[in-house]
Backbone bond lengths (Angstrom), bond angles and torsions (degrees), N, CA, C in turn:
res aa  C-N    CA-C-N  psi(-1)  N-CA   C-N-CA  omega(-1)  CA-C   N-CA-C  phi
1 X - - - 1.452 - - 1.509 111.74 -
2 X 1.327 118.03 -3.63 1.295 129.06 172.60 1.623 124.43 -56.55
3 X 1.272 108.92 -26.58 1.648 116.12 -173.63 1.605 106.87 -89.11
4 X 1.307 126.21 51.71 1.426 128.05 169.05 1.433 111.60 -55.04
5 X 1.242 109.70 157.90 1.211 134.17 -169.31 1.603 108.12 -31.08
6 X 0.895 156.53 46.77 1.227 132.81 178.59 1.215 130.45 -66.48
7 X 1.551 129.83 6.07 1.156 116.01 162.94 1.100 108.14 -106.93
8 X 1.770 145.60 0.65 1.110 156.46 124.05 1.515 114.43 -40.08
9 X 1.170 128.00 -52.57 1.529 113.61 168.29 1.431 114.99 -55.48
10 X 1.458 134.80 -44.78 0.986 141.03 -144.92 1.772 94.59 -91.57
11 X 1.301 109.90 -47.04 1.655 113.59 164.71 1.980 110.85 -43.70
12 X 1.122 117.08 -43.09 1.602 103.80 165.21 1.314 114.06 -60.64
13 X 1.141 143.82 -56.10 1.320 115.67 171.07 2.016 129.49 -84.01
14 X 1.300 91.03 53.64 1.590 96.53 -173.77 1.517 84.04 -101.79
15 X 1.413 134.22 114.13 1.327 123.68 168.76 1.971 105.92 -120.10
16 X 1.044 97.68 0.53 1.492 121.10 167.47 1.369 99.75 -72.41
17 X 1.459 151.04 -10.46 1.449 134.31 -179.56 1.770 102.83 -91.99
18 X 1.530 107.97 146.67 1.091 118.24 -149.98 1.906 106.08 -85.55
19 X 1.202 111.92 73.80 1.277 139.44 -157.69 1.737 92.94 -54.38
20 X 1.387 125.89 -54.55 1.294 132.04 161.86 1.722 104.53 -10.36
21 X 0.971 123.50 -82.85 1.680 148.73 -161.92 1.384 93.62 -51.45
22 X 1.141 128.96 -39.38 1.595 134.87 -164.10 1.792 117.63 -84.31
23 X 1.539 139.60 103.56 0.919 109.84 130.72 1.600 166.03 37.35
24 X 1.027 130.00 59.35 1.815 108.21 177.56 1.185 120.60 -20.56
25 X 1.481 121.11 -53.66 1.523 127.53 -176.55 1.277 104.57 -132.69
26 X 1.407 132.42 139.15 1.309 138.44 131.90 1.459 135.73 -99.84
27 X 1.377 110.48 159.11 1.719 115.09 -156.05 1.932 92.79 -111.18
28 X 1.384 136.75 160.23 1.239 120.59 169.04 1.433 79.39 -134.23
29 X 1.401 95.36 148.21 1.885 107.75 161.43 1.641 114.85 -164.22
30 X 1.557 95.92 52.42 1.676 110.92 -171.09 1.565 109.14 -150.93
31 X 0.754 146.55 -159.09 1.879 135.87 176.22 1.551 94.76 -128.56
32 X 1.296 122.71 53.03 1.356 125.58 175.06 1.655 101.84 -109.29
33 X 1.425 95.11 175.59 1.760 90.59 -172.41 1.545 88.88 -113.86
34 X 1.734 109.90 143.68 1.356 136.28 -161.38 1.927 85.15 -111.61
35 X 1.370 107.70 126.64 1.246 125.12 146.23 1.327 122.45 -133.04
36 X 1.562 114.89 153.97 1.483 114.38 173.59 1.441 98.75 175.17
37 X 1.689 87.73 157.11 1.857 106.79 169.24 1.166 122.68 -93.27
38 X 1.391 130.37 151.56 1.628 125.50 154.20 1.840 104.62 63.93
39 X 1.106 118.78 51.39 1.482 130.39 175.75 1.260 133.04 156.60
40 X 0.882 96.31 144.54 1.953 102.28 -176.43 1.090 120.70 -54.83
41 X 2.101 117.92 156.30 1.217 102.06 -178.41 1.742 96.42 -141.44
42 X 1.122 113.98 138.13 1.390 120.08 -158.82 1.957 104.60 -126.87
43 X 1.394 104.54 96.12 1.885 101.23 159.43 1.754 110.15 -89.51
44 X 1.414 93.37 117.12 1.435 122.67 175.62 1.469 108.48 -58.11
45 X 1.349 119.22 127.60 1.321 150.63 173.62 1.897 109.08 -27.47
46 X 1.229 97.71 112.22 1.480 108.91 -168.61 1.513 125.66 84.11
47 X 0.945 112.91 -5.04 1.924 119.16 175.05 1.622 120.15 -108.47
48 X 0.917 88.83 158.22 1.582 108.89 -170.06 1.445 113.22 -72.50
49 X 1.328 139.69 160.63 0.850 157.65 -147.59 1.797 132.16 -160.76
50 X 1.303 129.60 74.61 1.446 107.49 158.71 1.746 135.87 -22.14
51 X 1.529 118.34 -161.31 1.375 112.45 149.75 1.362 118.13 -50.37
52 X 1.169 137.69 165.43 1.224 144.43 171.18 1.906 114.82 -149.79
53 X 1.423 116.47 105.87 1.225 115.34 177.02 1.595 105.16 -143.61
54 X 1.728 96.17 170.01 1.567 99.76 -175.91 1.409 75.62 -172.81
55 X 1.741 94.05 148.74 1.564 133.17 176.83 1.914 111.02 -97.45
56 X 1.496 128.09 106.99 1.524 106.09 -178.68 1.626 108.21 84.79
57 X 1.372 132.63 13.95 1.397 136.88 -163.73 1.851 104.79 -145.13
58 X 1.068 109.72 169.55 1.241 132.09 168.78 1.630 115.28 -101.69
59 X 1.703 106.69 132.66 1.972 94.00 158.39 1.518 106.46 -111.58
60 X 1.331 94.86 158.19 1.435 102.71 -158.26 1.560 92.93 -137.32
61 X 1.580 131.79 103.84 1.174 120.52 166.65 1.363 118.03 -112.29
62 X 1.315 111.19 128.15 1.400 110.31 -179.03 1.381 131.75 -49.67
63 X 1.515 122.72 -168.70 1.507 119.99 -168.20 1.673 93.26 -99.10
64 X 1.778 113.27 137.46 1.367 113.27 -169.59 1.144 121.62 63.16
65 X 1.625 142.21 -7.24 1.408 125.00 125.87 1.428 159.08 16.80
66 X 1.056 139.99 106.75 1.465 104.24 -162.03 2.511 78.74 -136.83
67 X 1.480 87.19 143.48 1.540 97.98 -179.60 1.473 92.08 -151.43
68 X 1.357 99.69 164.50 1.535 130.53 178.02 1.520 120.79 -80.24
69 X 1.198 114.73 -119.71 1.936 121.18 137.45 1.224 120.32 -41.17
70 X 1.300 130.14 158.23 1.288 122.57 -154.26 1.884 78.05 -166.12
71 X 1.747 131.69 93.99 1.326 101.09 172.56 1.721 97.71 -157.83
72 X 1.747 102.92 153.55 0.998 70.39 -159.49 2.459 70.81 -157.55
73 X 1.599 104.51 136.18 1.568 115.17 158.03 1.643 96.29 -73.74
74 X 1.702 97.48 145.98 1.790 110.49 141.85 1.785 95.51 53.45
75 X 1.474 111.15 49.47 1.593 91.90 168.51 1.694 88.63 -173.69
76 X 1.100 114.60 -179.50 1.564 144.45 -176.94 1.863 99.65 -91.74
77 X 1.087 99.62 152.95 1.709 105.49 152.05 1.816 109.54 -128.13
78 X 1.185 116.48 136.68 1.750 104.34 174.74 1.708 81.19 -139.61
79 X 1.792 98.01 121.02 1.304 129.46 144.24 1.438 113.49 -63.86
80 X 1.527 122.94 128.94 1.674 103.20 168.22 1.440 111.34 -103.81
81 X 0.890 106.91 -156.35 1.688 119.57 175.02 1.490 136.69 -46.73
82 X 1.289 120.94 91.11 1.440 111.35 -163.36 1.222 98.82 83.71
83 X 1.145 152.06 1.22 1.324 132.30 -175.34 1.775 122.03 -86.60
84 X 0.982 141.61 129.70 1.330 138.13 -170.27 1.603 107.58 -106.35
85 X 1.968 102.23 154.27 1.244 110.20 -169.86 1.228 101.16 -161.47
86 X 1.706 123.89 133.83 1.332 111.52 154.93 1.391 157.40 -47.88
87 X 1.896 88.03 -27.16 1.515 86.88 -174.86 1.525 74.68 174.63
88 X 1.733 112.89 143.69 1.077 119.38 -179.35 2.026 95.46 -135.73
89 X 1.226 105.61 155.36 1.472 117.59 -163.20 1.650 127.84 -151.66
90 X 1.218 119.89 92.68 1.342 98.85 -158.52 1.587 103.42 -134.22
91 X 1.249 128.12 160.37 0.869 148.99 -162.01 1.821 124.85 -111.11
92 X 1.322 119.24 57.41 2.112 101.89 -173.07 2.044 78.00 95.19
93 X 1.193 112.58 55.59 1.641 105.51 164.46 1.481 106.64 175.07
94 X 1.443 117.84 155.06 1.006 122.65 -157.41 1.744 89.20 -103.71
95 X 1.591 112.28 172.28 1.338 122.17 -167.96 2.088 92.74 -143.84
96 X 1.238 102.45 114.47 1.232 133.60 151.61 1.602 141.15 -73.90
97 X 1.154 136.18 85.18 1.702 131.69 -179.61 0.945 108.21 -106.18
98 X 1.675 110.38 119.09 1.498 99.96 -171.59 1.926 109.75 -100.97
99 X 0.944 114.83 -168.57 1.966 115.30 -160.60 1.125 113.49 -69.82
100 X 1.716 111.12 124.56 1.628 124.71 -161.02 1.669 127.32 59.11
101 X 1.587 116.47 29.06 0.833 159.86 138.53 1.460 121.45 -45.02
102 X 1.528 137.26 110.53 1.367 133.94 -146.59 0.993 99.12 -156.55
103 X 1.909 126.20 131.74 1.312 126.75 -176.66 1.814 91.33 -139.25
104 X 1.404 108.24 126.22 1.418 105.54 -171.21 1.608 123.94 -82.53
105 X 1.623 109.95 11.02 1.511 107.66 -168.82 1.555 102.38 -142.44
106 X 1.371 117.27 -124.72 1.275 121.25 170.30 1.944 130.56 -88.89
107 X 1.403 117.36 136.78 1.748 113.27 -177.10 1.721 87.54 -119.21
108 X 1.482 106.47 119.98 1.471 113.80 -178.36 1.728 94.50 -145.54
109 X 1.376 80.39 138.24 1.701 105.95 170.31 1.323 117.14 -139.09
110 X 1.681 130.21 143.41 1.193 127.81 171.76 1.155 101.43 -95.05
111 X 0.985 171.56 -115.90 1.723 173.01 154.32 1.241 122.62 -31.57
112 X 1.305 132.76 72.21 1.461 134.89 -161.57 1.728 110.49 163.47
113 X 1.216 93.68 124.71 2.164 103.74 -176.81 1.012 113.97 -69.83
114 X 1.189 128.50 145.08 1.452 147.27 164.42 1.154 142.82 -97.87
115 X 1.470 118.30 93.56 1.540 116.62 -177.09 1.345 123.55 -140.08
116 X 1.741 87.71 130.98 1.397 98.02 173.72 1.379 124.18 -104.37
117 X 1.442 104.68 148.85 1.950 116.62 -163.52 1.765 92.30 -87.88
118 X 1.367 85.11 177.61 2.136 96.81 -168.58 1.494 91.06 -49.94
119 X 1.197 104.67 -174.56 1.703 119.51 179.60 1.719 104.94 43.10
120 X 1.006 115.79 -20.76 1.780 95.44 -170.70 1.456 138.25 -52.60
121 X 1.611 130.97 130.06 1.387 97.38 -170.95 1.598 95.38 -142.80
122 X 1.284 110.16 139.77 1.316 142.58 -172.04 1.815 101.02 -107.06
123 X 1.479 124.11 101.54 1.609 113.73 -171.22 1.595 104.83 -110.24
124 X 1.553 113.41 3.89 1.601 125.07 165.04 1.549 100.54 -96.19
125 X 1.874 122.89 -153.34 1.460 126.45 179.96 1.062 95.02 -100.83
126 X 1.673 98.96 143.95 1.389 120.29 173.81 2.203 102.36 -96.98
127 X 1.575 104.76 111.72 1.709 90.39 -176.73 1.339 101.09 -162.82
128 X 1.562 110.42 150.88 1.389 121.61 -176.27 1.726 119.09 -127.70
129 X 1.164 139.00 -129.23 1.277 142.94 171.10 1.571 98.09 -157.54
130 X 1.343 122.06 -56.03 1.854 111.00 173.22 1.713 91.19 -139.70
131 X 1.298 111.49 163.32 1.257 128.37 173.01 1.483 98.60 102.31
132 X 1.686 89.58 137.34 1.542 114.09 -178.27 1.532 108.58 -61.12
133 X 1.712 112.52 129.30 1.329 121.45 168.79 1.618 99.44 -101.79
134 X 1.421 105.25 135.20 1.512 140.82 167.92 1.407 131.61 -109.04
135 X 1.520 126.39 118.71 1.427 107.56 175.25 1.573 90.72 -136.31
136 X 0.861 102.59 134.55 1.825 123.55 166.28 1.531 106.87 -102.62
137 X 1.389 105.82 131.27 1.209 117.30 -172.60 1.779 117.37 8.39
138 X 1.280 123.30 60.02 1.500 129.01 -169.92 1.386 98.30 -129.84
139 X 1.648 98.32 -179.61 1.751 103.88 -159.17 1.658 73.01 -144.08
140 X 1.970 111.48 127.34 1.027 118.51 147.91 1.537 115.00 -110.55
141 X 1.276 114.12 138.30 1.740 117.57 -158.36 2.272 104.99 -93.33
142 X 0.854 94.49 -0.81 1.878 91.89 -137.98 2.306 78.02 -131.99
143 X 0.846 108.77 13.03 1.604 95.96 -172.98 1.207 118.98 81.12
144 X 1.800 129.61 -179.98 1.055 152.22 -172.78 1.487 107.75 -149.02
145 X 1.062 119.94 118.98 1.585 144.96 177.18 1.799 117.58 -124.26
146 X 1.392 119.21 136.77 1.107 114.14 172.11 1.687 88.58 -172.28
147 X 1.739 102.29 170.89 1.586 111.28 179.11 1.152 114.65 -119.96
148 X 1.952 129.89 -8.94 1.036 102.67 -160.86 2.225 83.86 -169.93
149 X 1.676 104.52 7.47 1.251 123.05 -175.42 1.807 106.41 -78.54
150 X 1.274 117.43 133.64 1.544 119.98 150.53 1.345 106.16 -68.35
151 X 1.716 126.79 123.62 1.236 133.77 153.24 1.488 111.79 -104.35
152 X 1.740 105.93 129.99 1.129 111.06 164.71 1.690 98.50 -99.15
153 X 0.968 126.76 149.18 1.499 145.59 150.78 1.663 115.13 -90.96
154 X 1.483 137.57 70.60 1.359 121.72 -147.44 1.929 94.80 -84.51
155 X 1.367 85.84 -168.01 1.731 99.22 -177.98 1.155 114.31 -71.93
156 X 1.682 103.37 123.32 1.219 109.49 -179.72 1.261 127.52 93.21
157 X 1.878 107.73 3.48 1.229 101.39 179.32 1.673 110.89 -95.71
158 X 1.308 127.26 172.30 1.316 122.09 -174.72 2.098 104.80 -134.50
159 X 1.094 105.32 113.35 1.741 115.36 -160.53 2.069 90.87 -108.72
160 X 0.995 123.14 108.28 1.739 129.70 150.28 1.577 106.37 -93.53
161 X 1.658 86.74 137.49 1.415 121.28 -175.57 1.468 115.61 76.35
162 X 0.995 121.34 31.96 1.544 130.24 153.56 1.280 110.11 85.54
163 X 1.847 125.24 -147.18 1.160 126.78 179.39 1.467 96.93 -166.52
164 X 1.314 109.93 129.91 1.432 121.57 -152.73 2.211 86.76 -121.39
165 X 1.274 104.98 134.93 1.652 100.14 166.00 1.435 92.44 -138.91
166 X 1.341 106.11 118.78 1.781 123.33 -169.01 1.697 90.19 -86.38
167 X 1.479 92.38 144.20 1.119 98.15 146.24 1.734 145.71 -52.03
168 X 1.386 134.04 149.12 1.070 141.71 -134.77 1.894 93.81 -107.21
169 X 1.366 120.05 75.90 1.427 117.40 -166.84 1.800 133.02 -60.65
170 X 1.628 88.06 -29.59 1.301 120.28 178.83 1.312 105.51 75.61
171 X 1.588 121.11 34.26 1.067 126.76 157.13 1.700 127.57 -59.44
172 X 1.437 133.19 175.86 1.376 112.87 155.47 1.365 135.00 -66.89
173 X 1.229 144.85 23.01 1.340 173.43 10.92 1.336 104.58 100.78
174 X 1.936 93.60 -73.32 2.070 93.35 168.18 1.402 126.35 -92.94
175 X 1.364 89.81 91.87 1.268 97.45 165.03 1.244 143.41 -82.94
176 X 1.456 126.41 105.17 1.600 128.88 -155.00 1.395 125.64 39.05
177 X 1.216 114.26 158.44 1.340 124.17 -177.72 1.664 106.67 114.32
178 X 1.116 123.54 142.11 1.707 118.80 167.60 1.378 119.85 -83.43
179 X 1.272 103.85 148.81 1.596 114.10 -151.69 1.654 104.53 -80.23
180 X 1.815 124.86 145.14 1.613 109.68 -169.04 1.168 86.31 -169.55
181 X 1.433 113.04 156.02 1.091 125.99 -162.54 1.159 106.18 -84.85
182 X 1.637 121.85 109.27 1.639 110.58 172.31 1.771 110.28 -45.29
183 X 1.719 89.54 145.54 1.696 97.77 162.34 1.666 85.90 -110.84
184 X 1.618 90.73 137.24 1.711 118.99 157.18 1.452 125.53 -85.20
185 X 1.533 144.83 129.34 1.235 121.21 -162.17 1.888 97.59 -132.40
186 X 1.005 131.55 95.60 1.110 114.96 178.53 1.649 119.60 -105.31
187 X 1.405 99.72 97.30 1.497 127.48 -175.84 1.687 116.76 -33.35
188 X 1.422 114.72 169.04 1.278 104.64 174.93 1.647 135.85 -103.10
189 X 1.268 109.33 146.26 1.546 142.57 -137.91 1.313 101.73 29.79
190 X 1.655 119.30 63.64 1.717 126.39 148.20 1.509 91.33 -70.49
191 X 1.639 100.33 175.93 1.553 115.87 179.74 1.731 89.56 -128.54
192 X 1.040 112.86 153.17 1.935 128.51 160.30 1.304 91.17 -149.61
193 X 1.220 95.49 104.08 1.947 117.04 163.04 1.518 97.66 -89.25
194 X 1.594 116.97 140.76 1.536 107.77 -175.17 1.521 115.83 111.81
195 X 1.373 129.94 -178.51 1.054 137.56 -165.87 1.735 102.55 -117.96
196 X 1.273 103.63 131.07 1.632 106.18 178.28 1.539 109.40 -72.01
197 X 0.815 173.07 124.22 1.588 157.08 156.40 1.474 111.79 -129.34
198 X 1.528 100.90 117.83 1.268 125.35 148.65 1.456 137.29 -114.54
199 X 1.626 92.33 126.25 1.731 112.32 -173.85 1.610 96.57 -70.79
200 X 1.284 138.00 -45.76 1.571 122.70 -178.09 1.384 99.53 -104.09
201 X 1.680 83.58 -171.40 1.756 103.80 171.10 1.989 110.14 -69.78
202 X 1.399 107.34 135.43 1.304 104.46 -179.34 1.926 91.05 -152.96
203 X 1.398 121.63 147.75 1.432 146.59 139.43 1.532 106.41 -35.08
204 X 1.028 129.62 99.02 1.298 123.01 172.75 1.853 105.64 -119.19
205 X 1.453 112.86 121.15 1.572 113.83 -171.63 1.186 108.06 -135.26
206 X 1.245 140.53 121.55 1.350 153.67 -133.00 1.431 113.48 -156.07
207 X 1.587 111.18 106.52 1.748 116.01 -176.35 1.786 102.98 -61.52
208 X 1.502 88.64 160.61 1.312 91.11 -165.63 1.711 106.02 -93.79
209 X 1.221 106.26 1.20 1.612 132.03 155.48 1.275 118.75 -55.10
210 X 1.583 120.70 -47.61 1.381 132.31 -145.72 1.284 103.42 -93.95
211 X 1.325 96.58 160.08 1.955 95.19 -174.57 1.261 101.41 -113.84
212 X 1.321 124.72 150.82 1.507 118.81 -177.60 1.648 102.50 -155.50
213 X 1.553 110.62 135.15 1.809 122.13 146.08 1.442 124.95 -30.22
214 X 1.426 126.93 167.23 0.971 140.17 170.41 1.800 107.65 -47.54
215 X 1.646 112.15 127.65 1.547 101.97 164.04 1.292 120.78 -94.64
216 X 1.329 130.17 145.24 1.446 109.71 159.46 1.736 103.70 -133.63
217 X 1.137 111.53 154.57 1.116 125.91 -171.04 1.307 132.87 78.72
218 X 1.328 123.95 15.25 1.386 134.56 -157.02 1.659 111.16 -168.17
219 X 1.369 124.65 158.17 1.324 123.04 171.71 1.153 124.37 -142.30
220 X 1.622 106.79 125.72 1.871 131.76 -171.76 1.516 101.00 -38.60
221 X 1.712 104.00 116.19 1.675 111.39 166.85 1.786 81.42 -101.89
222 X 1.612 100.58 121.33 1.362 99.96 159.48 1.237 133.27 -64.17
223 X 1.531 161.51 159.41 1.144 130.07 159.23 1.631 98.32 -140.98
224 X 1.327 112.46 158.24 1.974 118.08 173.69 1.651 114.68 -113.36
225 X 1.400 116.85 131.77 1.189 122.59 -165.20 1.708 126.85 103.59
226 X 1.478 104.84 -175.99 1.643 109.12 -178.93 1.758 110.89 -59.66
227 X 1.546 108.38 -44.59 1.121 102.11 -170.65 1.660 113.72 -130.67
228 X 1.628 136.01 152.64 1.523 122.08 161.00 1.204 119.62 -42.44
């Protein structure tokens, strides 16, 4: 989870791009690739999509959608419904997939939560640095990684390649916020195929429904019912 965006960081301080030429917002509804600064960028519901990024903006892909890259400094990404994506990437923003919703590689955020709606499926790693990860009844294929994120695993969801919570390095990575022990929640009859591993102290609570890998570093709070 170490290889963050770096050409997304480095795009926030590009103030050399010719901002003039650009829009507040642009709309895509062609399989061309969408760039821009300082504004949102939105593929309309059912159309195709190139790359798609913006510096200071939001992406916004509609429901049934289909895009490439998905990346974006200082903004949100929201996948909608059914909509497909290679790989979504964001920078200081949270990332949204909404139900039956499918991204075929990696969903990474440095500062920004992650949640996926029922049906969602992520078949690269699902991983962040802080902000709560969520999956409602969804299937992440590729693992779950984070350093400093609450993961729920809800009911019914199914996670391959485990769930890794790195230690807290005090690199530039953490950025603000006070430091706490993630709680882990793995809902009932979720699946975690894989090895649990945690580098710090974390809450780890586990239905007595749910199926789970080897843990290390941490110890099973059983719990009975929908929720701890």
């Amino acid at each position: 989870m170490r290889r963050f965006p770096t050409i997304l960081i480095s795009a926030a301080f590009a103030v050399a791009l010719p901002l003039a030429t650009l829009p507040s917002s642009a709309w895509a509804s062609g399989d061309d690739d969408v760039s821009k600064v300082n504004g949102s960028v939105t593929v309309e519901a059912g159309q195709p999509a190139g790359d798609v990024s913006t510096v200071n903006g939001s992406v916004h892909i509609g429901d049934g959608a289909k895009v490439k890259e998905a990346n974006t400094v200082n903004g949100s990404i929201d996948l909608g419904d059914r909509a497909q994506a290679k790989s979504l990437e964001t920078v200081n923003g949270a990332v949204t997939m909404g139900g039956g919703s499918r991204v075929g590689g990696a969903v990474t955020s440095v500062n920004g939560a992650l949640h996926l709606a029922q049906g969602a499926e992520v078949l690269g790693k699902l991983s962040n640095v802080n902000g709560a990860i969520v999956l409602e009844a969804a299937h992440v294929a590729g693992g779950i990684d984070t350093v400093g994120g609450d993961i729920t695993v809800g009911a019914n969801s199914h996670v391959e390649g485990g769930i890794l919570v790195e230690k807290n390095s005090g690199s530039w990575f953490n950025w603000g916020g006070k430091s706490h022990d993630p709680t882990i929640v793995i809902g009932p009859h979720a699946v975690v195929q894989g090895t649990l591993e945690f580098q710090r102290e974390v809450v780890l609570k586990v239905s007595d429904s749910a199926q789970i890998g080897p843990v290390k570093g941490a110890t099973v709070v059983k719990f009975s019912g929908a929720t701890p």
